[in-house]
N, CA, C and O atoms as CSV, one atom per row, in Angstrom:
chain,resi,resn,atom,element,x,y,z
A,1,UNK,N,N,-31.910,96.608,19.064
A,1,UNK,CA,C,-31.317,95.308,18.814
A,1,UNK,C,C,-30.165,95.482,17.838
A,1,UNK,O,O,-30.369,95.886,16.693
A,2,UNK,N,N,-28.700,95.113,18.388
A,2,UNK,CA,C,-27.824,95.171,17.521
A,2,UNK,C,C,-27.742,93.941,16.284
A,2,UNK,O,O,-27.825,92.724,16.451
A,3,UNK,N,N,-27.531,94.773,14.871
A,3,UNK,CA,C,-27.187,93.697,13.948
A,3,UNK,C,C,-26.397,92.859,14.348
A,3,UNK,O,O,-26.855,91.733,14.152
A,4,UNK,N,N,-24.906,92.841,15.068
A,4,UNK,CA,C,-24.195,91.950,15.338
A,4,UNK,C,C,-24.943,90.883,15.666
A,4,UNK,O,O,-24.781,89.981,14.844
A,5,UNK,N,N,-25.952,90.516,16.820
A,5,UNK,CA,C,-27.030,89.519,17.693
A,5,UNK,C,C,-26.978,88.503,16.211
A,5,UNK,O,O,-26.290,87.501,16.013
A,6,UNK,N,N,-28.153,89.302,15.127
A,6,UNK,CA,C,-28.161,88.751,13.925
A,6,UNK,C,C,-27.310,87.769,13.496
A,6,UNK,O,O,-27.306,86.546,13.635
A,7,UNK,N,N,-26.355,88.806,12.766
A,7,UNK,CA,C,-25.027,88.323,12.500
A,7,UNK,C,C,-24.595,87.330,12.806
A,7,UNK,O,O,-24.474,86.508,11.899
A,8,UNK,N,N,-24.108,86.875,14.376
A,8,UNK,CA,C,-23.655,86.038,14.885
A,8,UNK,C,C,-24.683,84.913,14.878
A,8,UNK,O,O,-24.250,83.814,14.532
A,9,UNK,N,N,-26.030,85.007,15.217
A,9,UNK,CA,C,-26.809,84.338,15.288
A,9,UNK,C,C,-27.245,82.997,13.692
A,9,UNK,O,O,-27.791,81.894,13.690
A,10,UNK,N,N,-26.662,83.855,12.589
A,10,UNK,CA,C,-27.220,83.391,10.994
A,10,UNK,C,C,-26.789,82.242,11.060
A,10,UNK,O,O,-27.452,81.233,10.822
A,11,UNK,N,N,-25.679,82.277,11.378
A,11,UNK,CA,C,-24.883,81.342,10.623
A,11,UNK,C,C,-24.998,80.113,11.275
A,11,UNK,O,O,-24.942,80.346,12.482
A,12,UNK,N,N,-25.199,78.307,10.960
A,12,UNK,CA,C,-25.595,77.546,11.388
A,12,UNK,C,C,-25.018,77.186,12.343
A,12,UNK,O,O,-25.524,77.350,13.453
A,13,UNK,N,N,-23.954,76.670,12.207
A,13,UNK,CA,C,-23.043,76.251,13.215
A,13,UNK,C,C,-23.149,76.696,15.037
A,13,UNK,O,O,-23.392,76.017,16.035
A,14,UNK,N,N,-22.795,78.333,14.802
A,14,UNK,CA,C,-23.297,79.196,15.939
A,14,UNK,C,C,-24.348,79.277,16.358
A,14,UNK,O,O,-24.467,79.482,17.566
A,15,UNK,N,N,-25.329,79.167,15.659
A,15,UNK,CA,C,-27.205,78.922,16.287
A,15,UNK,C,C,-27.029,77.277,16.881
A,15,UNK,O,O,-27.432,77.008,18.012
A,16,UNK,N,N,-26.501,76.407,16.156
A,16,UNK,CA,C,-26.440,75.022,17.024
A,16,UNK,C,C,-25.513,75.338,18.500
A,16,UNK,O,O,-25.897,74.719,19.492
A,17,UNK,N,N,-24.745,75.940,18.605
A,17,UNK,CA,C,-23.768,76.474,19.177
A,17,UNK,C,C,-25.230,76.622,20.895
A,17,UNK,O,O,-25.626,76.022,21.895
A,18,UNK,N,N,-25.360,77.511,20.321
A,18,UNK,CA,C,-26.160,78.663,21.199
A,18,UNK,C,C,-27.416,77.363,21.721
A,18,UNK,O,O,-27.602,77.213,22.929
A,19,UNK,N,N,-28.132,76.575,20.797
A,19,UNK,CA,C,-29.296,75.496,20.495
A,19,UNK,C,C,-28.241,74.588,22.471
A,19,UNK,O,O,-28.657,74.337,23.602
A,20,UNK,N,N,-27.148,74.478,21.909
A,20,UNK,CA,C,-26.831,73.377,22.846
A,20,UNK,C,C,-26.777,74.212,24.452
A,20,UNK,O,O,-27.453,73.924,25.440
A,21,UNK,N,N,-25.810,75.245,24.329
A,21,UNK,CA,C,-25.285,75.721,25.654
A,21,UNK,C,C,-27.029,76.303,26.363
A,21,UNK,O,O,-26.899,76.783,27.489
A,22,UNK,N,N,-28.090,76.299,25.986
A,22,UNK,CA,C,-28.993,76.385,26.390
A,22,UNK,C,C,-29.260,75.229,28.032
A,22,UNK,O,O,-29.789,75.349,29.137
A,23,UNK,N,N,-28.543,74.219,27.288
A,23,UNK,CA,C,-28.585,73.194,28.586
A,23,UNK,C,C,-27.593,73.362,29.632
A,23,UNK,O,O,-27.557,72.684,30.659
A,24,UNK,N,N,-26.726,74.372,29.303
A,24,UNK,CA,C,-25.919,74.624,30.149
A,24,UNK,C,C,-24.441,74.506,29.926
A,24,UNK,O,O,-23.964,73.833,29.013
A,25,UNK,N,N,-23.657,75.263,30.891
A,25,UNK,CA,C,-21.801,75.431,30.002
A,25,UNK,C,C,-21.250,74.151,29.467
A,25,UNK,O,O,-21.477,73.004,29.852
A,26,UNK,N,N,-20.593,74.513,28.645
A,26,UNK,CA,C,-19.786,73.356,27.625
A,26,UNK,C,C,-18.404,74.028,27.946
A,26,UNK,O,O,-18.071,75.078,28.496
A,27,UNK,N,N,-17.703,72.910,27.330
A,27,UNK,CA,C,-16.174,73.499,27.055
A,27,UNK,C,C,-15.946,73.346,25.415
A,27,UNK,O,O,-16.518,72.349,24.973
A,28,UNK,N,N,-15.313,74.036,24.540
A,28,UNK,CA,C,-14.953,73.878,23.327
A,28,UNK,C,C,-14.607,72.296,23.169
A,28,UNK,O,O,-15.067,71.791,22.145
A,29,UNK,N,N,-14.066,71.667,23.796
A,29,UNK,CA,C,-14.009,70.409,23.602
A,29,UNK,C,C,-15.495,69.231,23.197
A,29,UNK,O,O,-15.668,68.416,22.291
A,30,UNK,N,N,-16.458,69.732,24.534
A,30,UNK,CA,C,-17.685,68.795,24.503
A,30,UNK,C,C,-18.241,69.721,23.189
A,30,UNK,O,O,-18.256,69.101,22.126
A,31,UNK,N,N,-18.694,71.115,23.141
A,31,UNK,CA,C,-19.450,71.626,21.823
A,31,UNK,C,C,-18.824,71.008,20.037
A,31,UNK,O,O,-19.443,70.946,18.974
A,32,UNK,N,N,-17.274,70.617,20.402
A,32,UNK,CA,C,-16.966,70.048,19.387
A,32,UNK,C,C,-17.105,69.033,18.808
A,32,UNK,O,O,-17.361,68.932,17.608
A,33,UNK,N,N,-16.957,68.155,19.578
A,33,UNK,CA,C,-17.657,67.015,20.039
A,33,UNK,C,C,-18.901,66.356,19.715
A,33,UNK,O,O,-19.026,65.270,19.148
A,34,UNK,N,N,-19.789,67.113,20.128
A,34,UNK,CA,C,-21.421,67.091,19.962
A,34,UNK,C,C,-21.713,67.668,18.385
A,34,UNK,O,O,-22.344,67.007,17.561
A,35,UNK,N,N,-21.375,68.470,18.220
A,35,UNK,CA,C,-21.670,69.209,16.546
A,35,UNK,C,C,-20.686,68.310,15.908
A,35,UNK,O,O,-20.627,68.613,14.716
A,36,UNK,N,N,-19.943,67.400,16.170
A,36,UNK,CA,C,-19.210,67.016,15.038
A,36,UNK,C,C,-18.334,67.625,14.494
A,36,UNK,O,O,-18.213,67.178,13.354
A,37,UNK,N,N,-17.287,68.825,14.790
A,37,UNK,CA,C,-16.703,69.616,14.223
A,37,UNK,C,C,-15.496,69.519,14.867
A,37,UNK,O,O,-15.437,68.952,15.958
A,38,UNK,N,N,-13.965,70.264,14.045
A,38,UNK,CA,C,-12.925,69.951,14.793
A,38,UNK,C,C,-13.143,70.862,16.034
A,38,UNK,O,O,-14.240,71.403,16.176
A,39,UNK,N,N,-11.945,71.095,17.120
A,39,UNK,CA,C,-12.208,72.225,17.933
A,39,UNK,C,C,-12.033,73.687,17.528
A,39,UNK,O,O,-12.714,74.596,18.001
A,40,UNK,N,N,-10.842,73.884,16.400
A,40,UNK,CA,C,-10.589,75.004,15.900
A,40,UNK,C,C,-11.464,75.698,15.641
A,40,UNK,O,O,-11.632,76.876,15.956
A,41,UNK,N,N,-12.135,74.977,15.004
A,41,UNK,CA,C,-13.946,75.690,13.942
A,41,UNK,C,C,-14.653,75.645,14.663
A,41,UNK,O,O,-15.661,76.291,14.376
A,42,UNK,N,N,-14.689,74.831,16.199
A,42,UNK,CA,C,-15.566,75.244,17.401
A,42,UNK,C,C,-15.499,76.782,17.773
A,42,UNK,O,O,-16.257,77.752,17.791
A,43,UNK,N,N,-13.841,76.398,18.132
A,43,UNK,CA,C,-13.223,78.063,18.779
A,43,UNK,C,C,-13.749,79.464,18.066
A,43,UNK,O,O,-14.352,80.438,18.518
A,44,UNK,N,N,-13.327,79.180,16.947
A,44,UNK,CA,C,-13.318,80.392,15.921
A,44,UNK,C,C,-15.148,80.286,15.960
A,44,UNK,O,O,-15.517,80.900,14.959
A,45,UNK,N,N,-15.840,79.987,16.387
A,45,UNK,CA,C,-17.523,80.109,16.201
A,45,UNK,C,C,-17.802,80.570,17.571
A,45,UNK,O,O,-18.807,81.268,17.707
A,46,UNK,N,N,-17.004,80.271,18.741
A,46,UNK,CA,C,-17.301,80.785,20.054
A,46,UNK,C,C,-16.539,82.431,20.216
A,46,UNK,O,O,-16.916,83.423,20.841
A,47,UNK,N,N,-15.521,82.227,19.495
A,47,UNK,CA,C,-15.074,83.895,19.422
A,47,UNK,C,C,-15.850,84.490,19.236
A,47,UNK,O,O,-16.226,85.228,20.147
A,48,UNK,N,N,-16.833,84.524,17.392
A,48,UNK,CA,C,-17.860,85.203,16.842
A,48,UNK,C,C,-18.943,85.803,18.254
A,48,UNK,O,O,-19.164,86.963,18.604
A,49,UNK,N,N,-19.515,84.354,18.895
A,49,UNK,CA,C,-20.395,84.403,19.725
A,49,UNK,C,C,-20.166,85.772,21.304
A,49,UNK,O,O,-20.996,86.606,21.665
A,50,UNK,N,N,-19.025,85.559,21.786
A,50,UNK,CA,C,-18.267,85.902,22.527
A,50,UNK,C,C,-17.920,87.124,22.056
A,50,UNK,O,O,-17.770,87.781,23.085
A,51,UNK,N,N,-17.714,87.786,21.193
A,51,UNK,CA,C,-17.477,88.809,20.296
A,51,UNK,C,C,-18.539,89.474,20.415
A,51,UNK,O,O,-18.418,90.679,20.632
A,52,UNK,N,N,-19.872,88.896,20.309
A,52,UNK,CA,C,-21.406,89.734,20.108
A,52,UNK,C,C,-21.688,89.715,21.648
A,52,UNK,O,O,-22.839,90.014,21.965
A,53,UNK,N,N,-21.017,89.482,22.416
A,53,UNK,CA,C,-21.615,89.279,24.033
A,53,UNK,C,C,-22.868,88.193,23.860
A,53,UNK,O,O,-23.868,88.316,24.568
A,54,UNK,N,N,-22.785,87.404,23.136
A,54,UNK,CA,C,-23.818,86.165,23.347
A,54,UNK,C,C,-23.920,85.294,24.475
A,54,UNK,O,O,-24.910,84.995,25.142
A,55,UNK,N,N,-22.429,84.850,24.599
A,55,UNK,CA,C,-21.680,84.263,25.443
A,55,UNK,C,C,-20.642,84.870,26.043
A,55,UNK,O,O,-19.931,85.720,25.505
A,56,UNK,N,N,-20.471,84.249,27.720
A,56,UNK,CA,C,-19.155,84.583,28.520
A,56,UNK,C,C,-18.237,83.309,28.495
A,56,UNK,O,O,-18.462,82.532,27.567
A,57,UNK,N,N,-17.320,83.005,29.299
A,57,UNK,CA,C,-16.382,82.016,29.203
A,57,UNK,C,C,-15.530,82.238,30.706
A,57,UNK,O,O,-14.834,83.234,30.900
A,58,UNK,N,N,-15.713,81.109,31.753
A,58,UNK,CA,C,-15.182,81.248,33.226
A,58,UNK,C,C,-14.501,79.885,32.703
A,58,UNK,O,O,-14.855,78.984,31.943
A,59,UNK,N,N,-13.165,80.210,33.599
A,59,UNK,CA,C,-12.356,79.293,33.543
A,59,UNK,C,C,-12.504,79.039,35.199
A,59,UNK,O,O,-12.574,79.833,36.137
A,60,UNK,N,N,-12.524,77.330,35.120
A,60,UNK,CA,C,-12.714,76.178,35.861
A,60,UNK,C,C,-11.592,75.659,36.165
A,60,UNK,O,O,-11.333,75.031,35.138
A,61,UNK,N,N,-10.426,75.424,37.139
A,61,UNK,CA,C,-9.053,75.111,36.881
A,61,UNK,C,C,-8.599,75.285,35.513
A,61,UNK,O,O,-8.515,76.401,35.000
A,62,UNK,N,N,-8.180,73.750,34.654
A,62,UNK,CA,C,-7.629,74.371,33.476
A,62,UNK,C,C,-9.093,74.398,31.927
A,62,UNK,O,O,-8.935,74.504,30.711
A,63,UNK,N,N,-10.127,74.277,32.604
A,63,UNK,CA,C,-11.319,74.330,31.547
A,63,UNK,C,C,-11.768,75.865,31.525
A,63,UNK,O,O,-11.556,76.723,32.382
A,64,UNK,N,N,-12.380,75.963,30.428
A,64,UNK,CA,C,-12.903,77.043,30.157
A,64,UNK,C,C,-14.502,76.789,29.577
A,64,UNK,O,O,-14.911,76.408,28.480
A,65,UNK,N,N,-14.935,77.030,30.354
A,65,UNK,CA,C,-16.769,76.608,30.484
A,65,UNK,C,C,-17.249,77.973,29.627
A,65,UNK,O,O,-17.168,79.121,30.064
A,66,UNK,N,N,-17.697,77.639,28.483
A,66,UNK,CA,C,-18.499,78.683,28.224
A,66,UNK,C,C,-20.521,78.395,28.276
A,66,UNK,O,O,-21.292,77.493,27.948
A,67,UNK,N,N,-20.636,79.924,28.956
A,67,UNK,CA,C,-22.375,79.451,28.636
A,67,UNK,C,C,-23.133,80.918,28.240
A,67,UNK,O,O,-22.565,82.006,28.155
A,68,UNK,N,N,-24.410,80.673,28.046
A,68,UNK,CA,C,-24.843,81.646,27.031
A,68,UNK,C,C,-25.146,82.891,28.219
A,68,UNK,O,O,-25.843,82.524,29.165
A,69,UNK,N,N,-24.625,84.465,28.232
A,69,UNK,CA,C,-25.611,85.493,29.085
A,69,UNK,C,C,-26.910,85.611,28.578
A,69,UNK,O,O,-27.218,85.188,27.464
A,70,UNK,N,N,-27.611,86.113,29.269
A,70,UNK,CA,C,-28.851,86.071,29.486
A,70,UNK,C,C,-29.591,87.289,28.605
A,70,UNK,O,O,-30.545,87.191,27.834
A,71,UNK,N,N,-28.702,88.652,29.046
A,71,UNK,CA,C,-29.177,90.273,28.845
A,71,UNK,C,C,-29.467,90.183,26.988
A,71,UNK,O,O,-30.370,90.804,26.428
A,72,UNK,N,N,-28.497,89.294,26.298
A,72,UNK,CA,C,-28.753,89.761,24.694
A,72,UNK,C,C,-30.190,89.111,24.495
A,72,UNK,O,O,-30.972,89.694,23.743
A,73,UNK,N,N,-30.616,87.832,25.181
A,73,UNK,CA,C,-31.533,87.301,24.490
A,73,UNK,C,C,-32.960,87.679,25.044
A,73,UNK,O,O,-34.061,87.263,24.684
A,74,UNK,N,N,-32.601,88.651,26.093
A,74,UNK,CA,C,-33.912,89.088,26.506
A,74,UNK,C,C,-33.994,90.280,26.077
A,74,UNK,O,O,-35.103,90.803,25.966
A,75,UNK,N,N,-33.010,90.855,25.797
A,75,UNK,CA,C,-32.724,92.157,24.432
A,75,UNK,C,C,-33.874,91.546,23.356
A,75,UNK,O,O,-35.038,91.855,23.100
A,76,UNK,N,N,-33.199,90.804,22.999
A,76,UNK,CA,C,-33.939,89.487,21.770
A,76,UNK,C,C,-35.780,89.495,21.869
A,76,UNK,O,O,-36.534,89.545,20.897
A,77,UNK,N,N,-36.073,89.448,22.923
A,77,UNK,CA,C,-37.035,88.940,23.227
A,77,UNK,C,C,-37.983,90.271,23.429
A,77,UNK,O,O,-39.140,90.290,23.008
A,78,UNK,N,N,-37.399,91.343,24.093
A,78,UNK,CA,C,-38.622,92.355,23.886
A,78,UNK,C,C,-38.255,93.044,22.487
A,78,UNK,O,O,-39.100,93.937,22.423
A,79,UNK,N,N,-37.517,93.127,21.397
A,79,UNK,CA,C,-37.763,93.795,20.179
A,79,UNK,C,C,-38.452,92.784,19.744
A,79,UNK,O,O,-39.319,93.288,19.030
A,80,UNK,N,N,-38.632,91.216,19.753
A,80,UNK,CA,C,-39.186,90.779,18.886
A,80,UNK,C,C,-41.094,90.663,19.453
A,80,UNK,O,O,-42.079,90.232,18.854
A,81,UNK,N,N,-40.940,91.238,20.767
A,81,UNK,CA,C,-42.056,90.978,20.997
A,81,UNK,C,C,-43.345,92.734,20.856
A,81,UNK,O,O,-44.547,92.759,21.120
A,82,UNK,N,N,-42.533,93.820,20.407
A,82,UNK,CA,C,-42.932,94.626,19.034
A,82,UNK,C,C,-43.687,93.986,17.837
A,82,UNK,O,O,-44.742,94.511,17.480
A,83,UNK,N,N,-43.269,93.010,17.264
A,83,UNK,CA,C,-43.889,92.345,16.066
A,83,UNK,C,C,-44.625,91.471,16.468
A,83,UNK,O,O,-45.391,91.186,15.548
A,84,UNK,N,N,-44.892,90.672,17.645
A,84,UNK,CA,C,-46.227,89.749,17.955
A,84,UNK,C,C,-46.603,89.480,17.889
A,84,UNK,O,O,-46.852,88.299,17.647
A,85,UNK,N,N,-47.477,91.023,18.163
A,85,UNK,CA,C,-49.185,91.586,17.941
A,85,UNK,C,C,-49.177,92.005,16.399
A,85,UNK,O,O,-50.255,91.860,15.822
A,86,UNK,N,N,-48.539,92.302,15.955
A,86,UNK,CA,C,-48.981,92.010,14.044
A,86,UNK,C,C,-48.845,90.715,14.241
A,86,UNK,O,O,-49.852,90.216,14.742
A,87,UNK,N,N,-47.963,89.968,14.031
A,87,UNK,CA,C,-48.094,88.755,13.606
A,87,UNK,C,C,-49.019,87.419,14.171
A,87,UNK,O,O,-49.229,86.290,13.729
A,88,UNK,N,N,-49.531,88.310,15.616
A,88,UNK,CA,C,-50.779,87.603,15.818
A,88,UNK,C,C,-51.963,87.839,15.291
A,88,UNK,O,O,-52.940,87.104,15.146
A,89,UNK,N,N,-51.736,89.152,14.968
A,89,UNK,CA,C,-53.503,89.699,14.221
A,89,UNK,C,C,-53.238,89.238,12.751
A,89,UNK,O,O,-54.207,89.456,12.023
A,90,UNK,N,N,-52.418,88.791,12.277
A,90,UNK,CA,C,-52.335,88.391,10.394
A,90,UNK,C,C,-52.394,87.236,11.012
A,90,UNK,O,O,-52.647,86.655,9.956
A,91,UNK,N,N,-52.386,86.224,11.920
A,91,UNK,CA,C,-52.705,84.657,11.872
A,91,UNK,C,C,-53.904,84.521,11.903
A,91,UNK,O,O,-54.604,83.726,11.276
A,92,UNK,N,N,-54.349,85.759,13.072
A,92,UNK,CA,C,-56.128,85.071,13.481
A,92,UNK,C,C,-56.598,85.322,11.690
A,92,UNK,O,O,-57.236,84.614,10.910
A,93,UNK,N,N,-55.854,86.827,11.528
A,93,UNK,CA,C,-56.841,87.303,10.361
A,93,UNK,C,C,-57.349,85.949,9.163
A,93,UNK,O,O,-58.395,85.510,8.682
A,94,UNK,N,N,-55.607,85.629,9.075
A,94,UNK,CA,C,-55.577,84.323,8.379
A,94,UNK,C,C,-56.705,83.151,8.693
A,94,UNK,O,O,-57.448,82.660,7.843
A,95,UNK,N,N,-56.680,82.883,9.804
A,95,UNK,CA,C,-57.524,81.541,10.267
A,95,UNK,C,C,-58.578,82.231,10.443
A,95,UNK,O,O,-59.165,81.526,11.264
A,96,UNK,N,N,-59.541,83.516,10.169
A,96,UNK,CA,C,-60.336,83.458,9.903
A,96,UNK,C,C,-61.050,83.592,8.392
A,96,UNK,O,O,-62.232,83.719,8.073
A,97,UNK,N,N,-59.988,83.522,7.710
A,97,UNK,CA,C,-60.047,83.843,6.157
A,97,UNK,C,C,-60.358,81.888,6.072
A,97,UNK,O,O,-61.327,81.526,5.405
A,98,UNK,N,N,-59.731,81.112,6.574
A,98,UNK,CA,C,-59.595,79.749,6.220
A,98,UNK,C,C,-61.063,79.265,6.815
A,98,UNK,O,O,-61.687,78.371,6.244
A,99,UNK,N,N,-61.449,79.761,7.720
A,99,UNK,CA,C,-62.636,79.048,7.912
A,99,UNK,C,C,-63.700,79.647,7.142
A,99,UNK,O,O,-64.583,78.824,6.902
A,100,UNK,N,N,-63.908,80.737,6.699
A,100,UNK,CA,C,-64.757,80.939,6.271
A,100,UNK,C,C,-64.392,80.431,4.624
A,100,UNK,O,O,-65.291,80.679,3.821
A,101,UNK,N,N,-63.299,79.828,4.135
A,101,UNK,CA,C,-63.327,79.201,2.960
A,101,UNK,C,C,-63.756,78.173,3.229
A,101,UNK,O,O,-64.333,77.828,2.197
A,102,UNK,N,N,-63.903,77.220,4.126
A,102,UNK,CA,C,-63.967,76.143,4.321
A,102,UNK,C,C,-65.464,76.253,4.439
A,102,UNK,O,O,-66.219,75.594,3.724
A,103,UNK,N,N,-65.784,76.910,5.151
A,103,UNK,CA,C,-67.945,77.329,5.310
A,103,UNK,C,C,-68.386,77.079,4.078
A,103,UNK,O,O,-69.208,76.241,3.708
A,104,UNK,N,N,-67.569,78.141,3.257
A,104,UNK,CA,C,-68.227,78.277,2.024
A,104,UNK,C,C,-68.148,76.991,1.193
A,104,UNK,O,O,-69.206,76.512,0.786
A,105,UNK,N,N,-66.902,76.351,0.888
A,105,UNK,CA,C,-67.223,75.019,0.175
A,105,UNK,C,C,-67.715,74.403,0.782
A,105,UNK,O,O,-68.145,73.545,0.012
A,106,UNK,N,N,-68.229,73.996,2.376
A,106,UNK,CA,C,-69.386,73.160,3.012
A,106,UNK,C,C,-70.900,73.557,2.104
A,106,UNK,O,O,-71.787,72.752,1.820
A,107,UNK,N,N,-70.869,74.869,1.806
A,107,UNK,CA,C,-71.991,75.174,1.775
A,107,UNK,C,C,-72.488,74.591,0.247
A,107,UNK,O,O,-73.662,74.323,-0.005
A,108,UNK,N,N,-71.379,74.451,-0.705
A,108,UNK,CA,C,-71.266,74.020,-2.194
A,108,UNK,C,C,-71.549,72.797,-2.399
A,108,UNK,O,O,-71.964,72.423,-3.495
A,109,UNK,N,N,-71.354,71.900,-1.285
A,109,UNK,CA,C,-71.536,70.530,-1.019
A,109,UNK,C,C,-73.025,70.089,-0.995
A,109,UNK,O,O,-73.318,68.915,-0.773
C-alpha cells in the first residue's frame, strides 16, 4: 500500500471528495458545488486525487466527469484486511473482558 493512497486520502476535503464520487462521476463544477467550495480548491484537490491514481477523469463533449478507479481501493482493502483478524480478536477479547465485568458486579449485587 502506497503512502501516497494515505496522503491523498488525510486530508478532509479529498476524503469528502472521494465520500461523494462513490455515487458516481461528478464534474469539478457539481463536487464544488456540493462541498461548498470554490472550483479552484475543487480542482487543485482532484489533481492531488488524480495524482495518487485515486481517480480518472473522461471527458464528455466539453465536461470532464471524474469518478473514483476501483484497483487503489481494493489495494485498500486487502492490506487492511491483514489487520482484521487482530482487530477482531482484541474486540471479542474486549467484549469478553466486559461481560465478565458486568457478571461480576451482578454478582456484588
Amino acid at each position: 500500500m502506497e503512502l501516497t493512497t494515505f496522503n491523498a486520502l488525510a486530508e478532509p476535503s479529498r476524503f469528502r471528495i472521494v465520500n461523494l464520487l462513490q455515487k458516481g462521476p461528478l464534474t469539478v463544477g457539481e463536487i464544488a458545488e456540493r462541498l461548498d467550495i470554490r472550483q479552484p480548491q475543487a480542482s487543485k484537490h482532484l489533481k492531488v486525487l488524480l495524482d495518487a491514481g485515486l481517480v480518472e477523469v473522461r471527458a464528455d463533449a466539453n465536461r470532464r466527469n471524474y469518478m473514483l478507479r476501483l484497483e487503489p481501493f481494493q489495494e485498500l482493502d486487502r492490506w487492511l484486511d491483514n489487520y482484521r483478524s487482530i482487530w477482531n480478536e482484541r474486540f471479542d477479547n474486549l467484549d469478553d473482558y466486559l461481560e465478565k465485568l458486568q457478571s461480576d458486579m451482578k454478582k456484588r449485587e
